[in-house]
Structure formats: C-alpha cells, structure tokens
Residue, then its C-alpha position, 0 to 999 in steps of 0.5 A: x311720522x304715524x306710529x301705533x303705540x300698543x298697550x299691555x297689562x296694566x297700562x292698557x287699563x290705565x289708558x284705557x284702550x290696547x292701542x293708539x295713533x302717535x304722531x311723533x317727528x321724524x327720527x323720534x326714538x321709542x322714548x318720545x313715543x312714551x313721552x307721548x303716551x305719559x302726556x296723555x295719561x300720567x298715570x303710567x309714570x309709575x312703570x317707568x322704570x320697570x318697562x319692556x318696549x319693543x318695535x314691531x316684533x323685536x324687543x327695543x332700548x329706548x333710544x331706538x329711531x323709529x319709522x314712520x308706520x312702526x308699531x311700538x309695544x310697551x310691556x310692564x312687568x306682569x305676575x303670577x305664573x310658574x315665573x317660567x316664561x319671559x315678559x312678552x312671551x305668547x306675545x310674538x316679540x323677540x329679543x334680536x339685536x339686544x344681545x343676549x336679552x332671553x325670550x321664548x323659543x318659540x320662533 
C-alpha cells in the first residue's frame, strides 16, 4: 500500500524534503513507516524516543494499522516559545482516540 510520510522540524532537514512516498504492505502500522524513513535516512534514529506521530490529522501510537492513501506525520520535539502551546499545535492534528493526550483547542 502507498502511504505519504511527512516531515517536521529537524527531521525535515535531515531528510532533506517535508514529505515522501512510502510503499509499505498491507496492514503495516506507523512503526513500519518510521522504519521505512530510518532506512533512508539514519540520521533521524536519534529522535526515536522523543517522537510524536500522527495519521492523517489525528495523533497516533505507533502500533496504529495504516491504509492505503494515509498520510503519516512525524513530529519531533521543538523548542523555544512561551511553552504554552502543544507539539503540533498550528499543525491541524488532533489528539482523538489518545485518551486525554492535550492539543489546541482550536477545532
């Protein structure tokens, strides 16, 4: 199945490109996507740990089944700021089906 893998922040520069193809089997979950995006670019190992995924719009654990057409966002941690505001706020992705996993309010 084709999936678009989106990048933000740093990986974005250490890859190189804010988004990619991803051809991935069927029933793969976000994890096989990041697996995908370290095979091609091992720098992003290091953010591993720290790392926010979502699919589509929705904030995603990493064991989440993906579709074919989905679009999977990796977000590492950014800083600077007031600190006010969520990772991936301004970003459109929300926290639904997380169970208490806090985001803007803007929708």
């Amino acid at each position: 199945m084709r999936v678009t893998i989106r990048l933000f922040a740093r990986l974005r520069e250490l890859a190189g490109c804010a988004e990619l193809p991803g051809e991935l089997p069927e029933g793969a979950t976000v994890r096989e996507a990041w697996e995908l995006l370290l095979r091609q670019f091992p720098a992003v190992a290091e953010y591993e740990t720290s790392l926010s995924a979502a699919v589509n719009v929705d904030y995603a654990r990493f064991t989440t089944r993906l579709r074919d057409g989905d679009e999977v966002s990796f977000l590492p941690p950014v800083s600077g700021g007031s600190g006010t505001r969520e990772l991936g706020s301004g970003l459109g992705i929300r926290a639904s089906g997380l169970g208490g996993v806090a985001t803007d309010d803007s929708d």
